[in-house]
Rosetta silent file (secondary structure, phi, psi, omega in degrees, C-alpha in Angstrom):
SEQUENCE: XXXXXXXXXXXXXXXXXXXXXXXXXXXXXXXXXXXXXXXXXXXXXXXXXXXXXXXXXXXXXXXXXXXXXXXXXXXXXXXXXXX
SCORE:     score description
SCORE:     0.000 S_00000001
   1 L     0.000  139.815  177.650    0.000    0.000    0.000 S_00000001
   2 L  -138.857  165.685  169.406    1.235    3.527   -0.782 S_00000001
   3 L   119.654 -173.572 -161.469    0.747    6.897   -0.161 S_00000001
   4 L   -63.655 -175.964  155.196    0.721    9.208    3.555 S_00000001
   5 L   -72.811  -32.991  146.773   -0.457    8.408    6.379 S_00000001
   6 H   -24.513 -100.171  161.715   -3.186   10.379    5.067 S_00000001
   7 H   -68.889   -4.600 -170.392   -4.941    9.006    2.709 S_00000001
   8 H   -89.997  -19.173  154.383   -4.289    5.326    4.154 S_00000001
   9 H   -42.916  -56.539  170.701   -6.612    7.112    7.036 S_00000001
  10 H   -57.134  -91.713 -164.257   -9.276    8.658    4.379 S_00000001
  11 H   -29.582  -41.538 -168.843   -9.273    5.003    3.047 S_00000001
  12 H   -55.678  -61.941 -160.577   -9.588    3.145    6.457 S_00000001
  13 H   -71.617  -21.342  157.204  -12.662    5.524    7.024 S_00000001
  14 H   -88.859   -4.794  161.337  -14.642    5.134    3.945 S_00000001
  15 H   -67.968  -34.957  169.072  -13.842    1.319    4.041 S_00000001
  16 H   -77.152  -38.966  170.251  -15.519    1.368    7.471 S_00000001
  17 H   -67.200  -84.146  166.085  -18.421    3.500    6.836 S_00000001
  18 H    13.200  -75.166 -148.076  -18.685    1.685    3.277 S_00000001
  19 H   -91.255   -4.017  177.538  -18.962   -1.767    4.179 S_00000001
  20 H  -103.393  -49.278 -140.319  -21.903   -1.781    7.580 S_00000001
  21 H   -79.861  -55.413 -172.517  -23.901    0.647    4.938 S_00000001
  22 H   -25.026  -59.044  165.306  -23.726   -2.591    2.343 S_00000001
  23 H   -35.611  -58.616  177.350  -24.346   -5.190    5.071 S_00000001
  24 H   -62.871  -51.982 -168.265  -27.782   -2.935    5.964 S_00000001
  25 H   -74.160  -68.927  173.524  -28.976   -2.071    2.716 S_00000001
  26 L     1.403  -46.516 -167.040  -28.387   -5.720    0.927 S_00000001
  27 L   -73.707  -59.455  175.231  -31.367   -6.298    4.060 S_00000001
  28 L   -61.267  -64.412 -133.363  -33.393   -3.624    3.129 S_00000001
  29 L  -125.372  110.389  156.715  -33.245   -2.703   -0.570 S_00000001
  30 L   -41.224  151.090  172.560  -33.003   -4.578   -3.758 S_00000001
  31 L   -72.932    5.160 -165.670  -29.888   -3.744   -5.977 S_00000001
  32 L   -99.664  -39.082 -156.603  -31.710   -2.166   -8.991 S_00000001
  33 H   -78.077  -52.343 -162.589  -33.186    0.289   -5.628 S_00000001
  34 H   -48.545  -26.922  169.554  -29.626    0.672   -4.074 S_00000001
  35 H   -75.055  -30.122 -160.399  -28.191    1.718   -7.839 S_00000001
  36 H   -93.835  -26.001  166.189  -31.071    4.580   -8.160 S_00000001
  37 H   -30.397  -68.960 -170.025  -30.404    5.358   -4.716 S_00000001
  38 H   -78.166   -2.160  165.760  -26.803    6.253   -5.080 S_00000001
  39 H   -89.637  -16.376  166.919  -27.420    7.952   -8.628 S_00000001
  40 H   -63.639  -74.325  151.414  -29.779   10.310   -6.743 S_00000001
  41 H    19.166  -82.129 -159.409  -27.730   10.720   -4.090 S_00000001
  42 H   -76.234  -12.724  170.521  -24.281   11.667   -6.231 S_00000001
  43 H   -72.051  -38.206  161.557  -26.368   13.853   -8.697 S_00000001
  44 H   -96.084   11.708  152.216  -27.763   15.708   -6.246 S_00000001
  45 H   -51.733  -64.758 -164.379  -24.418   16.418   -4.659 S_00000001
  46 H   -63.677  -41.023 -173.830  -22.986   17.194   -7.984 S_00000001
  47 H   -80.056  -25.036 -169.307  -25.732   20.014   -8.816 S_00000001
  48 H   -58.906  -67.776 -173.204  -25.671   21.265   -5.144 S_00000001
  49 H   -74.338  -26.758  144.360  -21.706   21.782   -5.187 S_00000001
  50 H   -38.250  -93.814  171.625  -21.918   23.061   -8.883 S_00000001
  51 H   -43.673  -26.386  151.933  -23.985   25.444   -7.878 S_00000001
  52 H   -97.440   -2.563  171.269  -22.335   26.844   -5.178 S_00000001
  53 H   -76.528  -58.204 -143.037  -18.884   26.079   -5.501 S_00000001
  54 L  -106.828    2.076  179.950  -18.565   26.811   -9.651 S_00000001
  55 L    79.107  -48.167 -143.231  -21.656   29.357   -9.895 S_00000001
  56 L   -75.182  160.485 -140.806  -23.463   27.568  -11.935 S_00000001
  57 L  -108.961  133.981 -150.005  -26.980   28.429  -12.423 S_00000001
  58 L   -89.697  129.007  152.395  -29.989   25.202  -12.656 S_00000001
  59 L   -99.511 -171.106 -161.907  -32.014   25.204  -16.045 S_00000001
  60 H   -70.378  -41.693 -175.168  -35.003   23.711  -17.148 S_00000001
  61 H   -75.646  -25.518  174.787  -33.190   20.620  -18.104 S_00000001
  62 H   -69.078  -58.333  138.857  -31.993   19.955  -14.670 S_00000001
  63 H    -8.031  -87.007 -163.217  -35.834   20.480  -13.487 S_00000001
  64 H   -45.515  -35.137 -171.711  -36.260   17.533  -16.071 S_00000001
  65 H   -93.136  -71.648  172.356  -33.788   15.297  -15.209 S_00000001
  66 H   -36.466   -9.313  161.611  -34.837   15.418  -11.446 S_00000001
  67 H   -70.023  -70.067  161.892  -38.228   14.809  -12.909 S_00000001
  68 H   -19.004  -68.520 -155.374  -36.959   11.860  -14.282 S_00000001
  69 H   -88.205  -27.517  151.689  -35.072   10.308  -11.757 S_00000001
  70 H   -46.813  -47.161  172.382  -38.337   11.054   -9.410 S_00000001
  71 H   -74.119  -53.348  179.362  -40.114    8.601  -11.614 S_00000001
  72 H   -42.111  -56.305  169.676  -37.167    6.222  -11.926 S_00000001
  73 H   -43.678  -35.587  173.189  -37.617    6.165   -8.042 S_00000001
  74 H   -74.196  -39.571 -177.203  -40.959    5.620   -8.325 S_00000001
  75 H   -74.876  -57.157  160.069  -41.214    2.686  -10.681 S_00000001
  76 H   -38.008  -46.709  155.510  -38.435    1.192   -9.099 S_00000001
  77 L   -71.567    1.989 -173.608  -40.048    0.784   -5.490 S_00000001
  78 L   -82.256  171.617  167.506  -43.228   -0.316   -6.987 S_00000001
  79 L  -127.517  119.375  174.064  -43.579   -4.095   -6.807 S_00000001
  80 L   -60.492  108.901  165.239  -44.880   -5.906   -9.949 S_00000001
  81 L  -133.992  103.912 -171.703  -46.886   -8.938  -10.259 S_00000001
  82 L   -70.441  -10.571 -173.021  -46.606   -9.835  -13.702 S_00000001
  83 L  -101.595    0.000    0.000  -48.070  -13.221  -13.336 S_00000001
């Protein structure tokens, strides 16, 4: 393993958080909900810290996408019976 003391720290600690959150959801959650989880999740990070780190300003298309991914959520937690 390389690098500081540092990052082998950063690593320890998202290996520890990381790996209990797996353990829970795998109980809870199917893995098609646990992927649209974490694509909400890092998108709405990504627009949050865009906008206020970088300026940037939300358009209609973001609206849209978050529309989207609101539906993805939905259809995903429904439960089907196809039979």
């Amino acid at each position: 393993m390389e690098g500081d003391p540092g990052q082998l720290g950063h690593r320890l600690f998202e290996y520890c958080l990381q790996v209990p959150a797996n353990r829970i959801g795998s109980k809870t959650f199917s893995p098609d909900q646990l992927k649209v989880i974490q694509e909400v999740i890092t998108l709405t990070v990504f627009d949050v810290f865009s906008t206020f780190y970088f300026g940037d300003k939300l358009h209609w298309n973001h609206f849209a996408a978050f529309g989207c991914l609101g539906r993805r959520v939905f259809y995903v937690s429904q439960v089907l019976d196809l039979g």
